[in-house]
C-alpha positions in Angstrom: -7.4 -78.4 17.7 -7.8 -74.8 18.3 -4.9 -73.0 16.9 -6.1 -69.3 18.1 -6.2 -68.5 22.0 -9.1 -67.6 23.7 -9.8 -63.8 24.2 -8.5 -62.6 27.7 -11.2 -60.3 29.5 -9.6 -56.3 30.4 -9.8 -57.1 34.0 -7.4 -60.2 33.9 -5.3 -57.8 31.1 -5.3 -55.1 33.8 -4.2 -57.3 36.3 -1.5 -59.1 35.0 0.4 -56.0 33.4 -1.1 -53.1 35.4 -0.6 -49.2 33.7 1.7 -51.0 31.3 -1.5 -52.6 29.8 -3.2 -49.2 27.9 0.4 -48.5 26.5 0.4 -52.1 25.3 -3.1 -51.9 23.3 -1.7 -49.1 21.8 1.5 -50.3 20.4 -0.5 -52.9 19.0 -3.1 -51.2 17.2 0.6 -49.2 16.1 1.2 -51.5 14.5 -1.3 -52.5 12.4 -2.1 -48.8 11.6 2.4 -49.0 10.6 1.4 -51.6 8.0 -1.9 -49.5 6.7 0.7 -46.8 6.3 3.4 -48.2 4.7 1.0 -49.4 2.1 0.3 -45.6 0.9 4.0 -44.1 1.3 6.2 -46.8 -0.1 3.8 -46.8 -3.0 5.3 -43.8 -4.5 8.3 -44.0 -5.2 8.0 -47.2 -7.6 5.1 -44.5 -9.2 8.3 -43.8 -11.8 8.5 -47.7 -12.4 5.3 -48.4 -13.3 4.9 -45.7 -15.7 7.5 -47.2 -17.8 6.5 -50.8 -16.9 2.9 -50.2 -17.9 3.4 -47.4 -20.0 1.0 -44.9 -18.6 1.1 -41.3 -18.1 0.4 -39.2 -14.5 -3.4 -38.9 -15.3 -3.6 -42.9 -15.5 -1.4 -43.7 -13.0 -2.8 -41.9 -10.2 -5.1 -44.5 -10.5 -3.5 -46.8 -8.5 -3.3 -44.1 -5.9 -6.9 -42.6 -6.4 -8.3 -46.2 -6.2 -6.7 -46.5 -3.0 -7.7 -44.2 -1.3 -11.3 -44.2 -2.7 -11.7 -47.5 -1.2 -9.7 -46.0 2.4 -12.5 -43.7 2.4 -15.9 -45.6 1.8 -14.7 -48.5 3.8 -14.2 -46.4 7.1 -17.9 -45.7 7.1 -19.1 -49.3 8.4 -16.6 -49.4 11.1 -18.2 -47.8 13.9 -21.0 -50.4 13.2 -18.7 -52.8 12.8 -16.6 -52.3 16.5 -20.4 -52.6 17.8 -21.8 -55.6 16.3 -18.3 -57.6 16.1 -15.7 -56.2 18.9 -12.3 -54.5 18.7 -10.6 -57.5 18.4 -12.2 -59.3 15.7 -12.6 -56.8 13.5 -8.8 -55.3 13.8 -7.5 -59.2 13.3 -10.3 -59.3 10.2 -8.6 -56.2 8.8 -5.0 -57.0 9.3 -5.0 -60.0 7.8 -7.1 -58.8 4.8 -4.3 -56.4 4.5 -1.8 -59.1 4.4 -3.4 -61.0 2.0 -3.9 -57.9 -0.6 -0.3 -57.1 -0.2 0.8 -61.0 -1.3 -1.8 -60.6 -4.4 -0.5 -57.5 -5.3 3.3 -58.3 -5.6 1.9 -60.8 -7.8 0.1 -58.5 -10.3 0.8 -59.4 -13.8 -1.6 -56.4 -15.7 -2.3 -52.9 -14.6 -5.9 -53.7 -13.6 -5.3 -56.4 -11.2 -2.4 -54.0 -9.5 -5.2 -51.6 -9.2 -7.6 -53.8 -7.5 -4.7 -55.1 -5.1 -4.5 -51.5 -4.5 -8.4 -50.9 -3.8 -8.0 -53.8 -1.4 -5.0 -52.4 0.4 -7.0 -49.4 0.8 -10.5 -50.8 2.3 -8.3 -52.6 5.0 -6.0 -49.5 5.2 -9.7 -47.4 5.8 -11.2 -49.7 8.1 -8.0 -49.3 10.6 -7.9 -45.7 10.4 -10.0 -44.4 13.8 -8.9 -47.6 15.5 -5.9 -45.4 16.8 -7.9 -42.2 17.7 -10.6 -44.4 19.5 -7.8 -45.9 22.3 -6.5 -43.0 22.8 -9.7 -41.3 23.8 -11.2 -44.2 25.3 -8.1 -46.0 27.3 -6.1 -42.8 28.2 -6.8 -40.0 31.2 -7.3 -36.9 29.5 -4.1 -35.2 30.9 -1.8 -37.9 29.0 -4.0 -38.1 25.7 -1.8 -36.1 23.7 1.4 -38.0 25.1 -0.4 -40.8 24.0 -1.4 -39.3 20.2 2.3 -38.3 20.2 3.7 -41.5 20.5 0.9 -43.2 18.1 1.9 -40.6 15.6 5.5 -41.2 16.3 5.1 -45.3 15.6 3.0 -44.9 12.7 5.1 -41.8 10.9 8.5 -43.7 11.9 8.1 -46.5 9.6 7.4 -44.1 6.7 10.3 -42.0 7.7 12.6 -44.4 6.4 9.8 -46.0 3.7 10.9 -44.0 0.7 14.8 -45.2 1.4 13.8 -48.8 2.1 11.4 -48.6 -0.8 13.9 -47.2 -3.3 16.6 -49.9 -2.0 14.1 -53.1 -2.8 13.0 -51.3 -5.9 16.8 -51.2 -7.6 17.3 -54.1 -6.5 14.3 -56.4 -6.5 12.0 -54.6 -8.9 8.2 -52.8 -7.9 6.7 -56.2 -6.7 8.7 -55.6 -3.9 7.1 -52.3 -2.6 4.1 -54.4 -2.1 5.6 -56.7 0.3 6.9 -53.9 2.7 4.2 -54.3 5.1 3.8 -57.7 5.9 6.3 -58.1 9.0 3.9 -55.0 10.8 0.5 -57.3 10.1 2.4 -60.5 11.2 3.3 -58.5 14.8 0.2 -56.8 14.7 -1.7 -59.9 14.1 0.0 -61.9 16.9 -0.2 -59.4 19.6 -3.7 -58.7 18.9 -4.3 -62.2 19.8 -2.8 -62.3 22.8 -3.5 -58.7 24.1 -6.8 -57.5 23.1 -9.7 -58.4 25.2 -12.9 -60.1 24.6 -16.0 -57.9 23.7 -17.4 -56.2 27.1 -20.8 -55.1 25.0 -22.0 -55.8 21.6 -24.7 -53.9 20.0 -27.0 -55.4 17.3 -28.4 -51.9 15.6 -29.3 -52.6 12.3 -26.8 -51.0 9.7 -27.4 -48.1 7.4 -26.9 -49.4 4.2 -28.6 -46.5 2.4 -26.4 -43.6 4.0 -23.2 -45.9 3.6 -24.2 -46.5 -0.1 -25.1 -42.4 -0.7 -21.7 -41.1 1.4 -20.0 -43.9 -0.9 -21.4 -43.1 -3.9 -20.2 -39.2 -3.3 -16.7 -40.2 -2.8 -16.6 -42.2 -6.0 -18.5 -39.9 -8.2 -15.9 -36.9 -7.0 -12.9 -39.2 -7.7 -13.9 -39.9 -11.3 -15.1 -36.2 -11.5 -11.9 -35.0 -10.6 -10.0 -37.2 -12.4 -11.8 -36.5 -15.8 -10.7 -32.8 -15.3 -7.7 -33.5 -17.8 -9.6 -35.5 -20.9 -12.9 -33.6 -20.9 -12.4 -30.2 -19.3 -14.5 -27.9 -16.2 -17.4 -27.4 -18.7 -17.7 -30.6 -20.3 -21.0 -32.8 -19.5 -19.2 -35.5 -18.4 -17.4 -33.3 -15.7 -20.7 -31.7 -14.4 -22.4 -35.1 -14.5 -19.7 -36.3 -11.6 -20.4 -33.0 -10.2 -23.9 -33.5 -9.7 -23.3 -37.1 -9.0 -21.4 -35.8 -5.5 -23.5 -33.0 -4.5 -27.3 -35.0 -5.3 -26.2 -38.1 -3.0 -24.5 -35.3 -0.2 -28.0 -33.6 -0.1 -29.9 -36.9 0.1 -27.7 -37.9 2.7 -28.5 -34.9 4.9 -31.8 -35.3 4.3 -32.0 -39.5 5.1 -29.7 -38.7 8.3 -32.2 -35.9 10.2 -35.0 -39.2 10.0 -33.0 -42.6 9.9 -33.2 -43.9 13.1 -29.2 -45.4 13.0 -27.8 -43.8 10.6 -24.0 -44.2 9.9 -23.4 -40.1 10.7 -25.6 -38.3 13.1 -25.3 -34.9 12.4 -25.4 -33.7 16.0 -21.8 -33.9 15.7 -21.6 -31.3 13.9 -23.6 -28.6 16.3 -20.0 -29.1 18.5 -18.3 -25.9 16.6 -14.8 -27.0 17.7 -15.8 -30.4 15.7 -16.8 -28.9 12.7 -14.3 -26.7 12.4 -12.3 -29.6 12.9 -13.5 -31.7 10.3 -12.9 -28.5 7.7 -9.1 -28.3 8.6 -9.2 -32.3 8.6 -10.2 -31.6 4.4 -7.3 -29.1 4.0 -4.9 -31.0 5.3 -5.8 -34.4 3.8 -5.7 -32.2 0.2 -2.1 -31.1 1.3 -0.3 -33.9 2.6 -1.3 -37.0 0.3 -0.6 -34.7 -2.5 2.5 -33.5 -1.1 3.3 -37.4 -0.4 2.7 -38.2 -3.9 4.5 -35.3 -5.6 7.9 -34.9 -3.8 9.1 -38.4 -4.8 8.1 -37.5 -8.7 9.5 -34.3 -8.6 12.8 -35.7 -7.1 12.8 -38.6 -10.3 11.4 -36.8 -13.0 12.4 -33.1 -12.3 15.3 -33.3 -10.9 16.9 -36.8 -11.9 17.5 -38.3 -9.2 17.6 -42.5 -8.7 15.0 -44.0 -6.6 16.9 -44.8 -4.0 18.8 -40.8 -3.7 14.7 -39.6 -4.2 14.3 -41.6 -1.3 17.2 -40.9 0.7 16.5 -37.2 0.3 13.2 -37.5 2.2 14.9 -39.8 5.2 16.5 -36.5 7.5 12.6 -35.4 7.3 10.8 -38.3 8.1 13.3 -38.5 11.0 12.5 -34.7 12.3 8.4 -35.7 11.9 8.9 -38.7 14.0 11.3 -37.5 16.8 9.5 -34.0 17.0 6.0 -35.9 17.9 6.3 -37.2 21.4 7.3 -33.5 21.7 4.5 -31.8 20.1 1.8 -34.5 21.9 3.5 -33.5 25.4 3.4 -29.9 24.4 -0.6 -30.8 23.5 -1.3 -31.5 27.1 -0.1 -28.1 27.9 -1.2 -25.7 25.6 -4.1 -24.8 23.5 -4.0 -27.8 20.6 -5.5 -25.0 18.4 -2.3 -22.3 18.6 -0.2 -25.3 17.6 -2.4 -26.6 14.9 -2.3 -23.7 13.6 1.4 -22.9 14.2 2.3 -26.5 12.3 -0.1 -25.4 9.4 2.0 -21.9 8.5 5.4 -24.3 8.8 3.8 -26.5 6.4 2.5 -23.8 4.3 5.9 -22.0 4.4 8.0 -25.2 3.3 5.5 -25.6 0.1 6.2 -21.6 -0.8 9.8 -22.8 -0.9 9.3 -25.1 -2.6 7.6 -23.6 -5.7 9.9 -20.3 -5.7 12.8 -22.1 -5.8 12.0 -24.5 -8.8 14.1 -26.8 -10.5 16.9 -24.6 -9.4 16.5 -26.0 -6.2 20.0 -27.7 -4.4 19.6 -31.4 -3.2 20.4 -29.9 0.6 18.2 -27.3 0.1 15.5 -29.4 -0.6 16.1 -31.9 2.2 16.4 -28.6 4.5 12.9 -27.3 2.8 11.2 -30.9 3.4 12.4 -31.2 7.4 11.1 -28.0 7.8 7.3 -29.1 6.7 7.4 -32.1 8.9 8.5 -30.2 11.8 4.8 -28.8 10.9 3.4 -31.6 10.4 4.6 -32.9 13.9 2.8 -30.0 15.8 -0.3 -31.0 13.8 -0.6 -34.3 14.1 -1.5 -34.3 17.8 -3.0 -31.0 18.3 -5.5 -31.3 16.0 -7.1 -34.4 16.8 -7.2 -33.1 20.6 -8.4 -30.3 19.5 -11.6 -31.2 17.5 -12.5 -34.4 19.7 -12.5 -33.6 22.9 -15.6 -31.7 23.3 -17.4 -35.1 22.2 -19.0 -37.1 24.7 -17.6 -40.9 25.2 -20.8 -42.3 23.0 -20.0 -40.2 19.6 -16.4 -40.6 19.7 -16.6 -43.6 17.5 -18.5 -42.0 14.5 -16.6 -38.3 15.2 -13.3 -40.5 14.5 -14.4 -41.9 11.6 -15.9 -39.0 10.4 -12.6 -37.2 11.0 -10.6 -40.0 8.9 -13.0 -40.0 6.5 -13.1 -36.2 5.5 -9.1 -36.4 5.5 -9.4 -39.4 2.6 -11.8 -37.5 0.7 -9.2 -34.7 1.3 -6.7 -36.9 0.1 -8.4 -38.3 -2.7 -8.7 -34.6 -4.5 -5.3 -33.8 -3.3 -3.5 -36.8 -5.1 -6.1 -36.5 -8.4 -6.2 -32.4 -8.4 -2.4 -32.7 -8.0 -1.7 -35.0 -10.9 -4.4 -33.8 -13.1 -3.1 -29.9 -12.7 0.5 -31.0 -13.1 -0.1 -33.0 -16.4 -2.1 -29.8 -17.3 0.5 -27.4 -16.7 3.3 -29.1 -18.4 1.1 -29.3 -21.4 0.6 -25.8 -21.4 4.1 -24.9 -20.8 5.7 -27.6 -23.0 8.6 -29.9 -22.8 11.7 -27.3 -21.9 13.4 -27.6 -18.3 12.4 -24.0 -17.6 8.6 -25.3 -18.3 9.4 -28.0 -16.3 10.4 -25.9 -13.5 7.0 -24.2 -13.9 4.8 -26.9 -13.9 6.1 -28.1 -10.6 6.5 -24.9 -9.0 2.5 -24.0 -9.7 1.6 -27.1 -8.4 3.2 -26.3 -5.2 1.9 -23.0 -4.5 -1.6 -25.3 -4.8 -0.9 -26.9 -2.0 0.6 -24.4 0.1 -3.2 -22.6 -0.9 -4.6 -25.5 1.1 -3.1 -25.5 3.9 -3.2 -21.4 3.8 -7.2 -22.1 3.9 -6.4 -24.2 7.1 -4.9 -21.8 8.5 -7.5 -19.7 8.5 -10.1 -22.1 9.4 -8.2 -23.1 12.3 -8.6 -19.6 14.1 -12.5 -20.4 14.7 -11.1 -23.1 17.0 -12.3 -22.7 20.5 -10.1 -24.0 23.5 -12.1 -27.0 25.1 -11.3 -29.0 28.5 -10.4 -32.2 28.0 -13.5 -34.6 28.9 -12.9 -37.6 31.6 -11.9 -40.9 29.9 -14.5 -43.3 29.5 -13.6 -46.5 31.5 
């Protein structure tokens, strides 16, 4: 008995629910990309909990976060190849449920190790979604309602997270940190099912061989800068071990560059990159990956372990933010369609910048309002980023390239990421040694860490003004 239906073709989609259909695929790739989320952000605030459980300190813990998104990052690079060979619909149902069943193992974790290779599994699903949502946007949607249509992708995916740290601190008092892990599954469940239902069979597969030499050298960067990074704290910026990791980033980078200007196929053409708007693009995409996952990762620790609150009041302090990120973004996509995405992007990135200033000038010393004021006013940024700068550096790609320019986009904001969380909890654990174990070094420690990342975003900023307005290019059919 065949317990899965057959795949519908897009004509008989298109036909039986009309314009609904394209804002259908999209709530259910939503969905699956909600559950890919919820795997990162409800992560950190049982980061407190796990410390103590396993005894670690910040520069072993971030492990569990560095691993993650580590494996987000190398395991976007197959999926252009991937959506060829295989189809949309298989490989999102592949990666869902991969997700679920890492998220089951994980809650299950009885040593730190395992929890760490649950984590590396939630993140190569978590990777493999990422340009899923970018790529029905630009290939399902008319170019005058994309960013309508970014807006409310952003607005599904950041809504679940708005509430995350809240409903994450709740099941941690209550049921313990095997809990956090379990967060997700009703997303992949709905995801899983509606995929099944509503995503059509394969119009075109392609049978190009796959570059397992670039994937293996861009790979090999990514993990080599992770370790490199992370070593900062035991063996220091001049230490051999440091410049080995070093040189183990930037040899593999070169090679790649070389291997990519004569591989036939290779996973990244870098024609891309002679699109200025794209590459200036994938620069801010860096920035901002630094700034937010490290943001995400410190605010919950700083709410714990500088300023004592519970889990579940950390949590509750971030809820009023999440709320303004997700209710501003329908907004900021319909504002997208209007004006230049750059003036925005750029406008989001000194709000951002701004609320991190705040932030580090105000210290321990900091009021719990003032801080939930401080944190709504960085997602209000973060809301007139989101769409605008995705418009911005994809739409002067033709319909061919949009599947490798997404992923490349994703993948720059992971390895973004990646330093962000490591650089972060690296130069805090640093700082606080050098300042010692008082509340005003405390204070310090913090408050350096978050003029850090209001530097990347600065850098953004000024990045961003090299933008050049494009029109929008025609929807592929």
């Amino acid at each position: 008995m065949n317990f899965i239906p057959r795949a519908p073709t897009l004509d008989a989609l298109e036909n039986r629910f009309g314009a609904r259909y394209k804002w259908m695929a999209l709530l259910t790739v939503a969905f699956g990309s909600v559950a890919a989320v919820l795997s990162t952000t409800s992560f950190n605030v049982a980061i407190p909990t796990l410390m103590r459980e396993f005894g670690l300190g910040q520069d072993k813990i971030q492990w569990a976060l560095t691993g993650f998104m580590a494996a987000m990052t190398v395991s976007m690079l197959p999926t252009p190849w991937l959506l060829d060979r295989f189809g949309f619909r298989r490989c999102f149902l592949a990666i869902v449920l991969l997700l679920a069943g890492a998220s089951v193992a994980g809650s299950m974790a009885s040593n730190f190790s395992f929890l760490v290779f649950t984590r590396i599994l939630q993140g190569a699903a978590a990777g493999m979604l990422q340009p899923f949502g970018m790529l029905t946007v630009m290939r399902t949607f008319p170019p005058e309602i994309q960013g309508r249509a970014t807006g409310i992708l952003s607005f599904s995916i950041v809504f679940a997270p708005a509430v995350a740290p809240a409903l994450g601190g709740v099941l941690l008092d209550h049921f313990g940190w095997e809990a956090i892990f379990l967060i997700n599954l009703p997303m992949c469940m709905i995801a899983s099912v509606a995929a099944l239902y509503l995503m059509p069979q394969p119009q075109e597969l392609k049978s190009a061989p796959f570059d397992w030499f670039g994937v293996a050298l861009l790979g090999l960067a990514a993990l080599a800068s992770v370790e490199g990074v992370s070593s900062l704290h035991d063996n220091g910026v001049q230490s051999w071990w440091t410049l080995l990791f070093l040189a183990g980033t930037l040899i593999p980078m070169g090679w790649f560059i070389h291997h990519a200007n004569r591989a036939e196929h290779p996973i990244v053409r870098l024609d891309l990159f002679h699109d200025r708007a794209f590459s200036i693009g994938i620069l801010v995409s860096l920035a901002y990956g630094f700034g937010i996952y490290a943001s995400t990762y410190l605010i919950p620790v700083f709410l714990q372990n500088a300023l004592g609150f519970s889990a579940t009041v950390a949590g509750l302090a971030l809820l009023p933010a999440g709320i303004t990120l997700a209710l501003m973004l329908p907004v900021a996509g319909h504002m997208a369609d209007r004006y230049p995405p750059r003036l925005l992007t750029m406008g989001g990135l000194g709000l951002f910048c701004l609320s991190f200033l705040l932030l580090a000038f105000r210290g321990i010393g900091i009021s719990y309002f003032e801080l939930v004021g401080v944190t709504m006013l960085g997602r209000f940024g973060l809301a007139m980023i989101l769409p605008s700068l995705t418009l911005a550096t994809l739409r002067g790609m033709k319909p061919h390239q949009l599947g490798q320019s997404s992923m490349v986009i994703s993948y720059t904001r992971q390895i973004g990421g990646v330093f962000g969380i490591a650089i972060s909890a690296v130069f805090l654990e640093w700082r606080a040694f050098v300042h010692g174990a008082s509340a005003t070094a405390t204070s310090s420690s913090y408050s350096e860490t978050f003029l850090l990342l209001a530097a990347a975003f600065a850098i953004a900023f000024v990045a961003t003004i090299g933008m050049k307005h494009k029109p929008a290019q025609t929807a592929p059919r």
